[in-house]
C-alpha positions in Angstrom: -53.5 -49.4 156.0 -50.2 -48.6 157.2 -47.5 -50.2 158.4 -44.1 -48.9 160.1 -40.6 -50.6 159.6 -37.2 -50.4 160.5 -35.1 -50.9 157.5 -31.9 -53.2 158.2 -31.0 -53.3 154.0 -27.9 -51.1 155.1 -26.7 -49.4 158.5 -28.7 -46.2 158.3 -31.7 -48.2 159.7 -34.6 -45.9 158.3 -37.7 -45.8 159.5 -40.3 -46.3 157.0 -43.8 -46.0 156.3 -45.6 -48.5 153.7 -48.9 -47.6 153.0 -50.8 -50.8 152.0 -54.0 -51.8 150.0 -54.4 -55.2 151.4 -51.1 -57.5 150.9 -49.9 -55.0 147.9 -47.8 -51.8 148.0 -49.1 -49.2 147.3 -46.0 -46.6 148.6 -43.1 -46.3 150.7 -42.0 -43.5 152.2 -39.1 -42.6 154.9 -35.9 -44.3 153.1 -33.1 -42.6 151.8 -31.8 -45.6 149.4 -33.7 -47.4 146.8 -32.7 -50.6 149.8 -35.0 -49.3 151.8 -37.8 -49.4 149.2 -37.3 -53.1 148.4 -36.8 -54.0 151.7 -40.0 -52.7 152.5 -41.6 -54.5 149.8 -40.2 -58.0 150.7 -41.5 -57.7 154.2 -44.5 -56.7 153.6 -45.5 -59.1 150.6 -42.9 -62.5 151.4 -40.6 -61.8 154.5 -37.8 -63.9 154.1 -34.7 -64.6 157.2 -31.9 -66.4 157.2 -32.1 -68.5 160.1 -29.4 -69.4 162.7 -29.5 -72.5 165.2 -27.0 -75.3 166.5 -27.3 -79.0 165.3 -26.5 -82.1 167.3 -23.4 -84.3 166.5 -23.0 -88.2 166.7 -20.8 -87.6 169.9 -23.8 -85.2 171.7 -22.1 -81.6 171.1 -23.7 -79.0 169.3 -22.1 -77.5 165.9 -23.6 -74.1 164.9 -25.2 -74.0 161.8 -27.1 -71.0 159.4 -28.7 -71.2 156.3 -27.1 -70.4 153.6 -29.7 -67.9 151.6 -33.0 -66.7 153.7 -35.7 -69.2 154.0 -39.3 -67.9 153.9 -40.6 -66.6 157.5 -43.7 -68.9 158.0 -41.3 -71.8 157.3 -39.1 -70.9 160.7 -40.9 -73.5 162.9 -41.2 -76.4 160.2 -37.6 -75.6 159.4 -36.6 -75.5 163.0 -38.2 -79.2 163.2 -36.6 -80.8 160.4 -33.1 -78.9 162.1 -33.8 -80.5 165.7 -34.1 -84.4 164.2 -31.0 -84.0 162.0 -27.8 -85.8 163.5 -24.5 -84.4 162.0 -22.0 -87.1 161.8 -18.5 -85.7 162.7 -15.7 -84.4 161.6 -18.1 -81.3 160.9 -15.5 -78.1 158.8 -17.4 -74.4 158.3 -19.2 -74.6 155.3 -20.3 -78.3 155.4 -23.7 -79.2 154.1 -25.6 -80.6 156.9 -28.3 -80.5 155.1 -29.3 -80.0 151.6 -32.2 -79.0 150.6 -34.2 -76.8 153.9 -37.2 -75.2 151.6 -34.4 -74.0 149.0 -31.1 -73.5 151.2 -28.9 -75.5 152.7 -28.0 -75.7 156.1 -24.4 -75.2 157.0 -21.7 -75.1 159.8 -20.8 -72.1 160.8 -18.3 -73.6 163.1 -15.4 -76.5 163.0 -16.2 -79.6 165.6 -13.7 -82.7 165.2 
């Protein structure tokens, strides 16, 4: 089977082709840095993402928030629950821990709110 990707390791954005046997790599072909080959890899066997979202605060705004290394993909929507019940209690500074341990990152601002 084969499977087509657009690399985004570095700003070249290759096209690639992975040729699989099932979930494992067999090749990759179409990049023009050893990125690309990795990339492919990743994707294809554990896709990863950092994911970005807001989180409420104790007065009702929003603070936006990321987290701070990629989380695994199929987590996005359990993440994205335990995200939407948090409560940030204010002041809130860029780079506080809103919360600590999201499936092995933490979730931080990415903005000031005081």
């Amino acid at each position: 089977m084969k499977k087509e990707l657009t690399c985004i390791a570095c700003p070249l954005g290759c096209n690639l082709i992975v040729t699989l046997d099932g979930k494992a790599v067999i090749s990759v072909e179409g990049n023009t840095c050893p990125k690309g080959k990795d990339y492919a890899i990743n994707e294809c066997t554990a896709p990863v993402r950092t994911l970005t979202t807001t989180v409420c605060c104790d007065n009702g705004e929003l603070v936006a928030v990321k987290t701070s290394k990629p989380i695994p993909k199929e987590k996005l929507f359990d993440a994205m629950e335990i995200i939407n019940s948090t409560v940030a209690k204010l002041p809130v500074r860029v780079g506080d821990v809103i919360i600590s341990d999201l499936f092995g990152s933490s979730v931080v601002a990415t903005q000031e709110k005081l």
